[in-house]
VEXKOL-712910 format. One line per field, with one value per residue (C-alpha): residue number from 1; residue in one letter; x, y, z. Coordinates in pm, 1 decimal. Layout:
resi <- NUM  ...
resn <- A  ...
east <- X  ...
north <- Y  ...
up <- Z  ...
***
This chain:
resi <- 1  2  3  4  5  6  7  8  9  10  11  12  13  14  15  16  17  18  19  20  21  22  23  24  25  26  27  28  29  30  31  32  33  34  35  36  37  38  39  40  41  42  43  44  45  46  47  48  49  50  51  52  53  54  55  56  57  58  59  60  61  62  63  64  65  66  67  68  69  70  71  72  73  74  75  76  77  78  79  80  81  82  83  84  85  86  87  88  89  90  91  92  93  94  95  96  97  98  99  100  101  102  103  104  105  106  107  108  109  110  111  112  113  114  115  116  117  118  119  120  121  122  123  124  125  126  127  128  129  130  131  132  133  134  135  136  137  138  139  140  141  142  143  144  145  146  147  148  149  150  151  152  153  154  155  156  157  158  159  160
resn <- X  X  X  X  X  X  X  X  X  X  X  X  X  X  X  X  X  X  X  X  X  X  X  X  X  X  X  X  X  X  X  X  X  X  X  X  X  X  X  X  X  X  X  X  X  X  X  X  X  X  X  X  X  X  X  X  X  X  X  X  X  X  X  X  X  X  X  X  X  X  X  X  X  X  X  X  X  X  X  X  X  X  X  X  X  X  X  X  X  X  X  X  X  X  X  X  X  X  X  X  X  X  X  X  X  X  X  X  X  X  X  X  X  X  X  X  X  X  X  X  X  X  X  X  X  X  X  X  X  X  X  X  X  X  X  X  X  X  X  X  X  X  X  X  X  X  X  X  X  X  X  X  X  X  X  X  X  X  X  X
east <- 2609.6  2742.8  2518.1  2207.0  2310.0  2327.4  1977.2  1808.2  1937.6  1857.9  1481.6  1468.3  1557.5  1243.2  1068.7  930.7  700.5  393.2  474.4  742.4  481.1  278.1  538.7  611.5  270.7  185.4  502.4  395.0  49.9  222.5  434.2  154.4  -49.6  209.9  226.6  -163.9  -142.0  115.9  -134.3  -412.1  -250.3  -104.3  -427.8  -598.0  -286.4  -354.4  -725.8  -654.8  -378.4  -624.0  -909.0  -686.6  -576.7  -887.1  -993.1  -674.8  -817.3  -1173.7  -1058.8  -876.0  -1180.8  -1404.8  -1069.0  -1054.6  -1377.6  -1447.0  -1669.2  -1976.1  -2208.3  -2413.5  -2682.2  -2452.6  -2455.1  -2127.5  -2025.7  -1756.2  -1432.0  -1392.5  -1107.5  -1264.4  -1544.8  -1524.4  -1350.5  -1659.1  -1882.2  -1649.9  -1669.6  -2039.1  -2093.9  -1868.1  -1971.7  -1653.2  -1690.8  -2002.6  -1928.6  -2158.6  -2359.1  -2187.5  -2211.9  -2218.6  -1985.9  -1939.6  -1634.3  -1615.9  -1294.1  -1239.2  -1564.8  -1723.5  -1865.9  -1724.9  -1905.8  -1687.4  -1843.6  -1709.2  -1797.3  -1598.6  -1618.2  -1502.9  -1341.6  -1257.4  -946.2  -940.4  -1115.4  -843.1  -795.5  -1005.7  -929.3  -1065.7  -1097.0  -1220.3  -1241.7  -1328.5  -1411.9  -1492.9  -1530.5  -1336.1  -1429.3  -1570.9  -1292.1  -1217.0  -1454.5  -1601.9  -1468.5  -1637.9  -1693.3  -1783.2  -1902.4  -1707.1  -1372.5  -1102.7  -1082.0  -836.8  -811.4  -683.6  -664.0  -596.3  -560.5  -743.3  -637.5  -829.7
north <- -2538.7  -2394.8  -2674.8  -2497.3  -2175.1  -2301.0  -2462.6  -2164.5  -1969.9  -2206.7  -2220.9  -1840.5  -1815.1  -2035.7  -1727.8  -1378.7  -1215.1  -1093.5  -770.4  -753.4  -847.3  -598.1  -332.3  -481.6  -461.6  -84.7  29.1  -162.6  45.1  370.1  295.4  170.6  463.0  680.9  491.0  519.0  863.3  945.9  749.3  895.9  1246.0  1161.3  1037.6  1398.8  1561.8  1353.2  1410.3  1814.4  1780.1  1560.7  1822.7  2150.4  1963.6  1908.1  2273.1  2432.9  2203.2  2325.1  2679.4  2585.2  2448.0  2755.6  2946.9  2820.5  2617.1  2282.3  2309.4  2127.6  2190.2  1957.0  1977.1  1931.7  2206.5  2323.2  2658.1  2872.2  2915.9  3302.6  3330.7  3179.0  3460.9  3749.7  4008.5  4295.7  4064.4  4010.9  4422.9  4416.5  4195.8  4325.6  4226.5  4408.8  4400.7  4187.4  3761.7  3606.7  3374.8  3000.6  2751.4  2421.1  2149.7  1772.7  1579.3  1251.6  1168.5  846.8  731.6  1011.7  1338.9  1629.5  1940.8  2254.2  2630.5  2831.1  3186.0  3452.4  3873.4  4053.5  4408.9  4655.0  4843.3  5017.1  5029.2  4747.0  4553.6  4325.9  4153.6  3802.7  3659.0  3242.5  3151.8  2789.0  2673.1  2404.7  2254.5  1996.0  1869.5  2252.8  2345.6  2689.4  3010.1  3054.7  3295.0  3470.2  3491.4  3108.6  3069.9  2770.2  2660.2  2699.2  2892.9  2876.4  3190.8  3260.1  3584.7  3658.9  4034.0  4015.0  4273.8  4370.8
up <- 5404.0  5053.4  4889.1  5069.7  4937.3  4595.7  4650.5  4762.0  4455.3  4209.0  4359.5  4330.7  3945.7  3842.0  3689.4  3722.6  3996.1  3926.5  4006.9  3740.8  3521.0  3594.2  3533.8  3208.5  3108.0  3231.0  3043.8  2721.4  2740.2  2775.0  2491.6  2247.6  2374.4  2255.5  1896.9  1868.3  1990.3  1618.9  1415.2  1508.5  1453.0  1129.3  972.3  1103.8  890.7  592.9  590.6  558.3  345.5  124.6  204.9  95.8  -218.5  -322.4  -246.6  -427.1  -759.1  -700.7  -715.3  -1003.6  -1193.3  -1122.0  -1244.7  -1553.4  -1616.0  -1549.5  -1233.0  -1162.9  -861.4  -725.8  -980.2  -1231.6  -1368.5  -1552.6  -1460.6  -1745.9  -1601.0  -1481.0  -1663.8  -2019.4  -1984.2  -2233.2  -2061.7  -2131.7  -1998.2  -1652.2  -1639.5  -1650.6  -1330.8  -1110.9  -778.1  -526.8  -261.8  -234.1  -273.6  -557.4  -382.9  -250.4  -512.6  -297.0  -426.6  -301.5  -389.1  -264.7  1.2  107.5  29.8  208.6  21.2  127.2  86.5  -50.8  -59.9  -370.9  -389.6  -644.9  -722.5  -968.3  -957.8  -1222.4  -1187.1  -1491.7  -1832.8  -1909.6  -1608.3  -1379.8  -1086.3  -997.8  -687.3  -605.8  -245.2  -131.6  185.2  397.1  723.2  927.7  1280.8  1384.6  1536.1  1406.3  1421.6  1078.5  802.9  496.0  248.1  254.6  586.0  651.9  890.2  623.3  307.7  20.6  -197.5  -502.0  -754.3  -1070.3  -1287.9  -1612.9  -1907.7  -2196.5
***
């Protein structure tokens, strides 16, 4: 009798049910769901970290020269422009119309939209303003002065 018990056992332990692999299997898809779900999300981080980066150095460029649109054409930085001239075009409030400019990301080009004004405070002081914007995967409601999802501004105070 004990040796038919020990039989019985030793017949059971041959190997795993199918329903044990099943659950194995289910809870390995849930966990590299989860894993896919983080890379997915951290590639969408780096692509507008990558994307804001490059707009901070485009204002930068039409800041203090450098720029190029997409004909190529080389635009003077604001800040490199004589300082009576700067008085003579101020735009404020108005935007001066988008210059379009397309930087290439991962091997993809990425459009940017740079627009700028120019305010006088005073007969010594001016007050320059770059925005840059752009658009990633729609998401957001648009915003002047660019027209675009996301828009990086920067200012600068200009004496005589």
């Amino acid at each position: 009798m004990l040796r038919n018990r020990t039989m019985r056992r030793l017949r059971n332990t041959g190997g795993v049910t199918l329903v044990e692999v099943m659950v194995a299997l289910v809870i390995l898809l849930l966990v590299f769901m989860g894993l896919m779900q983080s890379a997915l999300l951290s590639i969408d981080h780096n692509l507008r970290n990558n994307l804001r980066d490059e707009a901070v150095a485009i204002a930068d460029q039409r800041m203090n020269g450098r720029l190029n649109d997409d004909s190529n054409t080389r635009f003077d930085g604001l800040r490199t422009v004589p300082f009576d001239t700067l008085a003579a075009t101020a735009t404020w409030p108005a935007w001066t119309p988008t210059i379009k400019v397309t930087r290439d990301l991962k091997n993809v080009g990425k459009p940017f939209n740079v627009s700028s004004r120019i305010r006088n405070y005073d007969a010594n002081t001016i007050r320059i303003d770059v925005a840059v914007g752009w658009n990633h995967r729609n998401e957001n409601a648009l915003q002047a002065p660019t027209n675009t999802e996301y828009v990086h501004r920067i200012t600068t105070l200009r004496r005589r």
